[in-house]
C-alpha positions as CSV (number, residue, x, y, z in Angstrom):
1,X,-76.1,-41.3,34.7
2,X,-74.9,-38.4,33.0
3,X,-71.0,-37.8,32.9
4,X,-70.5,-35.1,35.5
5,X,-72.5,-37.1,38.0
6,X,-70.5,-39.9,37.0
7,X,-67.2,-38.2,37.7
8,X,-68.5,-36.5,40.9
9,X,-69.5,-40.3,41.9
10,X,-66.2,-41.7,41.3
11,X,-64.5,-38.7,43.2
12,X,-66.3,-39.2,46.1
13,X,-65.4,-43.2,46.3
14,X,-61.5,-42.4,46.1
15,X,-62.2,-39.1,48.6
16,X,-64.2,-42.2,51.3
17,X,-61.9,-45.0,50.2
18,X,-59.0,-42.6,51.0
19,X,-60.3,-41.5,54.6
20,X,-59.2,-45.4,55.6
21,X,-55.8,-44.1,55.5
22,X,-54.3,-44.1,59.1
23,X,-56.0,-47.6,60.1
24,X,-54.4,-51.0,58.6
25,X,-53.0,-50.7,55.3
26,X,-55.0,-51.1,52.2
27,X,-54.6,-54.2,50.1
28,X,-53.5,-52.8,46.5
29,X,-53.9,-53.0,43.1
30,X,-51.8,-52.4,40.5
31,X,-51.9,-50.3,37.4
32,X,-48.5,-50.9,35.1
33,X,-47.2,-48.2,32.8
34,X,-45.2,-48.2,29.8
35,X,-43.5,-45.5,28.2
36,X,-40.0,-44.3,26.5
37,X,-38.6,-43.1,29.5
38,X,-34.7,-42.8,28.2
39,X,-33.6,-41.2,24.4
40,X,-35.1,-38.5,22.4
41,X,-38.7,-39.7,23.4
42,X,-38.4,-38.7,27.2
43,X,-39.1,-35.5,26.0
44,X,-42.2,-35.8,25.8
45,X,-43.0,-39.2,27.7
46,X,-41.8,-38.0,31.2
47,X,-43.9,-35.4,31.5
48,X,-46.8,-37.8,30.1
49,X,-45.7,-40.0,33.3
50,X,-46.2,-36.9,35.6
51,X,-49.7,-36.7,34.7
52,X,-50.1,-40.4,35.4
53,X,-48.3,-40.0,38.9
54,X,-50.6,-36.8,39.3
55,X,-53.8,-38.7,38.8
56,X,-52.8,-41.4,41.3
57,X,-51.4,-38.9,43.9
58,X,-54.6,-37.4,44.2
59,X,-56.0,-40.3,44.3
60,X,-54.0,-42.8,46.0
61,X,-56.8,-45.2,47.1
62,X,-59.8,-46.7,45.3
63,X,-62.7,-48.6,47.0
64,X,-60.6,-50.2,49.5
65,X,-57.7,-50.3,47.5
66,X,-54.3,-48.6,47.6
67,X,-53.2,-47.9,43.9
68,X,-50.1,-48.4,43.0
69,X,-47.9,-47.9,40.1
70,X,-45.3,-50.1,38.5
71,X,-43.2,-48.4,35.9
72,X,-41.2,-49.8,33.0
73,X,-38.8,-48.2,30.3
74,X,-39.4,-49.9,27.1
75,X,-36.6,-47.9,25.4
76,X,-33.1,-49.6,24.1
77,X,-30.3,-48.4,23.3
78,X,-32.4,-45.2,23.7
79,X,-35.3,-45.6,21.5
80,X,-38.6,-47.1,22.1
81,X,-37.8,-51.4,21.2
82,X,-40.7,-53.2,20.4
83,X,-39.2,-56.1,22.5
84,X,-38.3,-54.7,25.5
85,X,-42.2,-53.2,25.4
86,X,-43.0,-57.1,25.0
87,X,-40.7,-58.4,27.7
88,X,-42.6,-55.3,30.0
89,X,-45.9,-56.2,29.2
90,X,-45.2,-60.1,29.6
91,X,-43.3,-59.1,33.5
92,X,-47.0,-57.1,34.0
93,X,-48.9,-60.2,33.2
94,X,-47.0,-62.4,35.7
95,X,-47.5,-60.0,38.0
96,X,-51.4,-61.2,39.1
97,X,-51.7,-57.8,41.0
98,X,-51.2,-55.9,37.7
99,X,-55.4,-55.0,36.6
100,X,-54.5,-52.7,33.9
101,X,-51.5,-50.8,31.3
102,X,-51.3,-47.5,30.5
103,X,-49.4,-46.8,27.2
104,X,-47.2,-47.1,25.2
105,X,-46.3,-44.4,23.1
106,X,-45.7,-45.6,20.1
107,X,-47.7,-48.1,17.3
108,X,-44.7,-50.4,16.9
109,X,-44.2,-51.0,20.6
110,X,-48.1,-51.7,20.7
111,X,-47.8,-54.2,17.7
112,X,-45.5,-56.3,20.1
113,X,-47.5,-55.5,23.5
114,X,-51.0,-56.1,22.2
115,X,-51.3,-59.4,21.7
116,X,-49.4,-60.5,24.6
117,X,-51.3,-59.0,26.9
118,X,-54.7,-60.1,25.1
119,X,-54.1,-63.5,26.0
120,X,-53.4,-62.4,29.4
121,X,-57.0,-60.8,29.1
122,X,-55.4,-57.5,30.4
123,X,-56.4,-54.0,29.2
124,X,-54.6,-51.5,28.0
125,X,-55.2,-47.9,27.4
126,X,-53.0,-46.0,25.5
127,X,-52.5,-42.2,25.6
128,X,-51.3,-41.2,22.2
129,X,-50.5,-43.9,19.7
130,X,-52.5,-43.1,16.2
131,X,-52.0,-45.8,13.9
132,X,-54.9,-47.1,12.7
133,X,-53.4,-51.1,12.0
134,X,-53.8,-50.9,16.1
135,X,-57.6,-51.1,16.2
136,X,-58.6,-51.8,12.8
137,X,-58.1,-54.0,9.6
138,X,-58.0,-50.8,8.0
139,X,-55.6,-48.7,7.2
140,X,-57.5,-45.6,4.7
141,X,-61.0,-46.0,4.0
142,X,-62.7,-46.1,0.5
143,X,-63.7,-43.4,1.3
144,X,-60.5,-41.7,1.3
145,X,-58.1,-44.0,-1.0
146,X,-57.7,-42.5,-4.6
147,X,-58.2,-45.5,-6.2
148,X,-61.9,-45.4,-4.3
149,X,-60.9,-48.8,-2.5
150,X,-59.7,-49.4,1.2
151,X,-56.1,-50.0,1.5
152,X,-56.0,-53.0,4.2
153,X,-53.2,-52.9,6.8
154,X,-51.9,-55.5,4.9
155,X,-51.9,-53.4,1.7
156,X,-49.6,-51.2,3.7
157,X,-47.3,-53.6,5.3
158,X,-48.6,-53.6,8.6
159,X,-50.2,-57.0,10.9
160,X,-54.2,-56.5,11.1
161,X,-55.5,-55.6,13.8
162,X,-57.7,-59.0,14.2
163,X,-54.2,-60.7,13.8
164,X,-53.0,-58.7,17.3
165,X,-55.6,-60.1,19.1
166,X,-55.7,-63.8,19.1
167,X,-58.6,-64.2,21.9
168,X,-61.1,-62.2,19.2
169,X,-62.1,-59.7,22.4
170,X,-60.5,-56.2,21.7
171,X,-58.5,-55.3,25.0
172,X,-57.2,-51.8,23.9
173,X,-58.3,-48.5,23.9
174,X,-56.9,-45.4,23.2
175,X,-57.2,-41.7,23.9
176,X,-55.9,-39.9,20.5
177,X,-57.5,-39.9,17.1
178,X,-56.1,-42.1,14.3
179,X,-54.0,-41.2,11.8
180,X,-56.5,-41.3,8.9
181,X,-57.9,-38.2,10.0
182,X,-54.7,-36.0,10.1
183,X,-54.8,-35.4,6.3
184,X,-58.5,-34.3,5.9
185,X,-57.8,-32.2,9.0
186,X,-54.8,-30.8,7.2
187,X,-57.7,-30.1,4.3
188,X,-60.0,-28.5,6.3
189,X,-58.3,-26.4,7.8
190,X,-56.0,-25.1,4.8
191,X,-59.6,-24.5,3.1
192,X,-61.7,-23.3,5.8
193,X,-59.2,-21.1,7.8
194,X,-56.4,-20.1,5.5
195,X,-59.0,-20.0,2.6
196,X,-56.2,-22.3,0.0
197,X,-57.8,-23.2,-3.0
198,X,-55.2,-24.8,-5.1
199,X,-53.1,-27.1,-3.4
200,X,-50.2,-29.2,-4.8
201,X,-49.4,-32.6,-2.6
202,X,-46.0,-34.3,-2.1
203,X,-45.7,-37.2,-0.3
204,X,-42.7,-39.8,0.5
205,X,-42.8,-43.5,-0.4
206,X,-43.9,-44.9,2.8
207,X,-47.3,-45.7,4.0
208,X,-47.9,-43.4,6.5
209,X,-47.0,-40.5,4.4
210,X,-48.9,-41.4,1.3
211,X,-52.0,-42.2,3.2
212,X,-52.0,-38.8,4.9
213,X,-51.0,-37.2,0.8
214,X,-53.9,-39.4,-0.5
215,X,-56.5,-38.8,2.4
216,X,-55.4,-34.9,2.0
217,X,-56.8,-35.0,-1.8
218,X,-59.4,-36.9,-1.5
219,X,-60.9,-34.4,1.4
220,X,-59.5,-31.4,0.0
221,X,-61.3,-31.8,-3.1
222,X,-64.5,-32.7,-1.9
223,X,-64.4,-29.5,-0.5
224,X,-64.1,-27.8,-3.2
225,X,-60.3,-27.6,-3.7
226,X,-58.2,-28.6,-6.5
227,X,-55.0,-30.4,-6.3
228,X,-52.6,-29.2,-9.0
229,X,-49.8,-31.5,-8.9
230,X,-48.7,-34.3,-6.8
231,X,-44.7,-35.8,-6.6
232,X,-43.5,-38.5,-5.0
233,X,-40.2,-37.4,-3.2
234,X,-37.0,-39.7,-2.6
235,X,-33.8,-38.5,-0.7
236,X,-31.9,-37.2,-3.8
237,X,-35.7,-35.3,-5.5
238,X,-34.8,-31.7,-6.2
239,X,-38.6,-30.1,-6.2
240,X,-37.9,-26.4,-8.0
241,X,-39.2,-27.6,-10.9
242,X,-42.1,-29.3,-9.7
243,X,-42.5,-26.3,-7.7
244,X,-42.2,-24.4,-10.9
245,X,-45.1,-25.8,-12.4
246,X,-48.0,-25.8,-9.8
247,X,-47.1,-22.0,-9.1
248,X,-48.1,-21.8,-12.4
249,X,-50.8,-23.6,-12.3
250,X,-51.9,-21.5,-9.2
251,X,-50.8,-23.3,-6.1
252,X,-51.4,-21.4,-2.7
253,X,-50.2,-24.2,-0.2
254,X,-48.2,-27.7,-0.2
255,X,-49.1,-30.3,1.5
256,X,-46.3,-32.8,2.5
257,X,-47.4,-36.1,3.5
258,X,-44.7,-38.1,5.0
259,X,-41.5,-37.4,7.8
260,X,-38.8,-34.9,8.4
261,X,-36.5,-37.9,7.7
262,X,-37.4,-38.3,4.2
263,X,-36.5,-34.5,4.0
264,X,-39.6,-33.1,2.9
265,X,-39.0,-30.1,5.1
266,X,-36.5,-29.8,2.6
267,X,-38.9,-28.8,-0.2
268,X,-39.9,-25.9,2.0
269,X,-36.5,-24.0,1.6
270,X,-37.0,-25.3,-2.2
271,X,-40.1,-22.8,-2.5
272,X,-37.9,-20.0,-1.5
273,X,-36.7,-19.3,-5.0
274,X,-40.4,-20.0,-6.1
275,X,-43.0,-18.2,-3.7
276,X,-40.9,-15.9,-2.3
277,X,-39.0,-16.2,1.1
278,X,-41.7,-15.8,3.3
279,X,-44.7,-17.0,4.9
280,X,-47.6,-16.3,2.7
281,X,-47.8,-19.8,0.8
282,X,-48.2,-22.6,3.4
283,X,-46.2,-25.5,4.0
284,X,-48.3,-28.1,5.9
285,X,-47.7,-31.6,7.1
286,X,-48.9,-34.2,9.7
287,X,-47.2,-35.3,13.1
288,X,-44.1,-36.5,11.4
289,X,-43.1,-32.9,11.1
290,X,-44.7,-31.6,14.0
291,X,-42.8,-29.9,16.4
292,X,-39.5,-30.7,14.7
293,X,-36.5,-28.6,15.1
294,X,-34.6,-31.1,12.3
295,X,-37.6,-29.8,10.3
296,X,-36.9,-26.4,10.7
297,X,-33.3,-27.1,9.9
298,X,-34.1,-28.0,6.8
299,X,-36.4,-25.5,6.1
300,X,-33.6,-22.8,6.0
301,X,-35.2,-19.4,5.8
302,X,-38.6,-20.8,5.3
303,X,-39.4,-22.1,8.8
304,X,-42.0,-19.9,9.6
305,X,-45.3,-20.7,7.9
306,X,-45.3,-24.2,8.4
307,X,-48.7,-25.8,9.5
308,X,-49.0,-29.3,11.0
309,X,-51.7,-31.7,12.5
310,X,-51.4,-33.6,15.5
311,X,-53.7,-36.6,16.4
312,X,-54.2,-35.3,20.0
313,X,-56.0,-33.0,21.9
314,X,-54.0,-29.5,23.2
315,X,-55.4,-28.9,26.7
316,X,-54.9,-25.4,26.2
317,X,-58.0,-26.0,24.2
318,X,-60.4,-26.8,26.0
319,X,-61.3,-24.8,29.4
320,X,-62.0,-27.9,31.1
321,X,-58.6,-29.0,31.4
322,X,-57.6,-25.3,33.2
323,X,-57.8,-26.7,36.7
324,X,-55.8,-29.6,35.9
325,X,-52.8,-27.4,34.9
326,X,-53.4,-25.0,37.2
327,X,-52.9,-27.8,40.0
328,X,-49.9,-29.4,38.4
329,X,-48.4,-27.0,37.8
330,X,-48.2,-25.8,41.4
331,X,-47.2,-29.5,42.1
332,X,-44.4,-29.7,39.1
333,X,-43.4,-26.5,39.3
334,X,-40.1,-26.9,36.5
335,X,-41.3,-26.1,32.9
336,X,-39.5,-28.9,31.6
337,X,-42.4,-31.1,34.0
338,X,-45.2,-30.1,31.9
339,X,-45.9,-31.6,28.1
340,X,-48.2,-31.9,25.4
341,X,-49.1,-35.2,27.0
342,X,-49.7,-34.6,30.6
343,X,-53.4,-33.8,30.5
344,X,-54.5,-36.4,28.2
345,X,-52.1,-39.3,30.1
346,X,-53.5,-37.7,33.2
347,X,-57.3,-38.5,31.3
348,X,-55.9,-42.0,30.5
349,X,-55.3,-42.7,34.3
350,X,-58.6,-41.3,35.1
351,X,-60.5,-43.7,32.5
352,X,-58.6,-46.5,34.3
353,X,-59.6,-45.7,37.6
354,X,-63.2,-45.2,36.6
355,X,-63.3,-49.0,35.0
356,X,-61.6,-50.3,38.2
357,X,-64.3,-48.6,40.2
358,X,-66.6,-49.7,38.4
359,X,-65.2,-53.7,38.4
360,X,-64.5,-53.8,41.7
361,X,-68.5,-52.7,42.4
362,X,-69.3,-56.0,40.0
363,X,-67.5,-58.0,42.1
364,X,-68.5,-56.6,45.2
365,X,-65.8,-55.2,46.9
366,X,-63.0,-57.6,45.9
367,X,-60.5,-57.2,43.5
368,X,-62.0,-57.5,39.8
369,X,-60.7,-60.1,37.1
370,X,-58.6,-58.4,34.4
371,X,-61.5,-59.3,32.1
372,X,-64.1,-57.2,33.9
373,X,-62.0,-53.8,34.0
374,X,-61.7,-54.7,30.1
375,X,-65.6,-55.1,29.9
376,X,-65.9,-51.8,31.7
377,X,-63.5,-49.9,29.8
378,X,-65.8,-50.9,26.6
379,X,-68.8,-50.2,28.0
380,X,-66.9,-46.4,28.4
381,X,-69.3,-43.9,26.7
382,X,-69.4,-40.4,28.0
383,X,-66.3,-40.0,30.8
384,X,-66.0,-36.6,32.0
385,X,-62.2,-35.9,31.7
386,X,-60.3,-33.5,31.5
387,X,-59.6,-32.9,28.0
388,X,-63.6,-33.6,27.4
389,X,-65.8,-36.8,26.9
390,X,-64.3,-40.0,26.8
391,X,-65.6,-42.9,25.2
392,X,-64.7,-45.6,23.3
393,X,-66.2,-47.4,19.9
394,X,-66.3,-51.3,19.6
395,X,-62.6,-51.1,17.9
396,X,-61.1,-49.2,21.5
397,X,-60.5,-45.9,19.5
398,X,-62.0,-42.8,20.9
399,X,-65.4,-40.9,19.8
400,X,-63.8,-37.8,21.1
401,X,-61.7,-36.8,18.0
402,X,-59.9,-33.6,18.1
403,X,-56.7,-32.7,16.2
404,X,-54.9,-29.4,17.0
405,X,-53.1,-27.8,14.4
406,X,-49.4,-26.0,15.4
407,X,-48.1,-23.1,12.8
408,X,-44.0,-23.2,13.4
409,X,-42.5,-20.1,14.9
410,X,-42.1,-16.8,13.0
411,X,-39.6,-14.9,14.0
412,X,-36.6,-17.5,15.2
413,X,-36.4,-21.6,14.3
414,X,-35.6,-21.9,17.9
415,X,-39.0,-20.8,18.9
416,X,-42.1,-22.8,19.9
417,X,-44.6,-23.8,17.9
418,X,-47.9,-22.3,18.8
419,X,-52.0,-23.9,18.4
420,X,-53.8,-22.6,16.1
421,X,-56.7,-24.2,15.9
422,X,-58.5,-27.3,16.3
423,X,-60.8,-29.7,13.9
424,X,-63.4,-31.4,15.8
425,X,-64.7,-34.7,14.2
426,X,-66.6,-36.1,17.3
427,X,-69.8,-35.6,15.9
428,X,-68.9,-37.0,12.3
429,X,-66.3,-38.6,10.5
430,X,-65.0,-36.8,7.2
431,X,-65.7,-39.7,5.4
């Protein structure tokens, strides 16, 4: 059936399902979410949660079923805790009415969540968490690695994937791209749009950061870029000289793989006294210094002209998303309601509902097993959402891989970021 028949399909059973309204109540279902609700993260995970409570607004009953949501915080002490997402995934298992989780937000809270609700058989479909130790026993491909060998989660300190799921049966998906494509995105688009040549690469001393500096080179010179210099930063590094040397050696962009708490923004105000005070050499990163005001901060003068990736699809682009903001947006009025997650948790919700539809059809009108809505969300190949096609490989990661790239405001470090552009590697994998 192809998608948009699908989706018209599935509207039409919550549109009948929801004409029973006004007779006996509906038996429910619930669908549990988790997300950082308190601290700096309910910035953006409120608004994610709006799109969820959107979805389920306008469609508040399914087949029979009244929907309902159960909400949890996993935040302590204001930041997302691995073991109060543990604790909220092991209250949604005891709860037998519980068919389905969306989130969390973030890879360590889904180390701890994962394999407790595998043995629980109960799905979970995650928004936006990117790391790749999540869905594979992988963490940079061949491919990709310097050394021309994988680097195992392992190799970077992380738990395999396998080892989160002790029934062997994957039972989560997820919406955004993994991280291993944020630094040939980065490459792409510094050679194919900005038209950088010679690139110089600093990175930080964790994992996450020298995978995306290593992934970076690797793609940016099989484009035809050269790297010119690499260093590996620590909190005390003074780059000048470094920065020194790969001007010389023709540098027109540097790529920082790592976060804004290892300072790397910092090198940016470095290249002041090197490139010049402006904008004209790029500084790019990946999503740990995305969006950062603290990376501003420490970029002095040299905020503007900062590019970074972001493993997630922007709504604003893609024109099949319009409507959806449109219509929140006249339902959430506030600006502070609307975030670069409400579409795509909006899309999460949607993929849940069309599993549940289809599970409950399996079962013939009763309420599924938590094992069939995970069989159906596998079986998830070409979902018409909002933000575009959803499906899922074997692994639970998404075929639809889009990363939008955000340049950092030019005239003010108070300003917002704006999108750029996009890298699409749906159709093929850079590697």
């Amino acid at each position: 059936m192809p998608a948009r028949w699908a989706a018209a399909c599935l509207a039409a059973v919550i549109t009948c399902a929801a004409c029973a309204i006004g007779g006996p109540p509906l038996p429910a279902i619930r669908v549990g979410v988790d997300l950082p609700l308190q601290g700096a993260e309910a910035r953006a995970a409120k608004p994610a949660l709006n799109g969820i409570q959107f979805y389920v607004r306008q469609h508040p009953a399914l087949d029979g079923f009244s929907v309902q949501l159960a909400i949890k915080d996993d935040t302590a002490a204001g930041v997302p805790d691995p073991v109060k997402g543990s604790d909220n995934v092991t209250a949604f298992v005891q709860d037998s009415g519980v068919l389905a989780v969306i989130g969390p937000f973030d890879s360590s809270v889904a180390r701890t969540e994962i394999p407790v609700a595998n043995q629980a058989q109960l799905a979970m479909v995650s928004p936006v968490t990117s790391s790749p130790c999540l869905t594979k026993d992988v963490y940079l491909p061949a491919s990709l690695s310097l050394s021309h060998a994988p680097v195992t989660c392992n190799n970077a300190g992380l738990p395999a994937a396998s080892a989160l799921r002790p029934t062997g049966v994957n039972n989560y998906f997820r919406l955004a791209p993994t991280d291993e494509l944020q630094g040939p995105a980065a490459a792409d688009y510094l050679f194919n749009t900005l038209q950088v040549l010679r690139a110089a690469v600093v990175s930080d001393h964790e994992a996450y950061g020298q995978a995306l500096a290593d992934s970076f080179s690797t793609r940016f010179a099989r484009l035809g870029g050269s790297v010119v210099g690499r260093l590996e930063l620590d909190q005390s590094t003074d780059a000048t000289s470094f920065l020194q040397r790969v001007k010389a050696d023709g540098a027109q962009a540097v790529y920082y793989g790592g976060v804004t708490a290892n300072r790397g923004c910092v090198v940016r105000s470095q290249m002041a006294a090197v490139f010049g005070n402006g904008a004209s050499v790029p500084f790019a990163g990946g999503d740990g210094i995305a969006e950062d005001p603290a990376c501003l901060r420490d970029a002095g003068g040299g905020f503007a002209g900062i590019y970074a990736t972001v493993p997630a699809i922007d709504p604003k682009a893609v024109a099949s998303a319009n409507t959806v903001v449109r219509e929140f947006k006249s339902a959430y009025p506030s600006p502070s309601d609307f975030g670069p997650y409400t579409v795509v948790a909006y899309d999460a919700t949607a993929v849940v509902y069309n599993a549940l539809d289809h599970a409950i059809k399996a079962a013939r009108g009763h309420a599924p097993k938590r094992s069939d809505v995970i069989l159906q969300l596998a079986t998830t190949t070409s979902f018409a959402g909002a933000t575009g096609t959803v499906g899922f490989d074997p692994a639970g990661d998404t075929t639809h891989r889009v990363l939008a790239i955000y340049r950092s405001p030019a005239s003010t470090a108070t300003g917002a970021w704006a999108l750029v552009g996009t890298v699409d590697y749906t159709a093929a994998l850079p590697y």
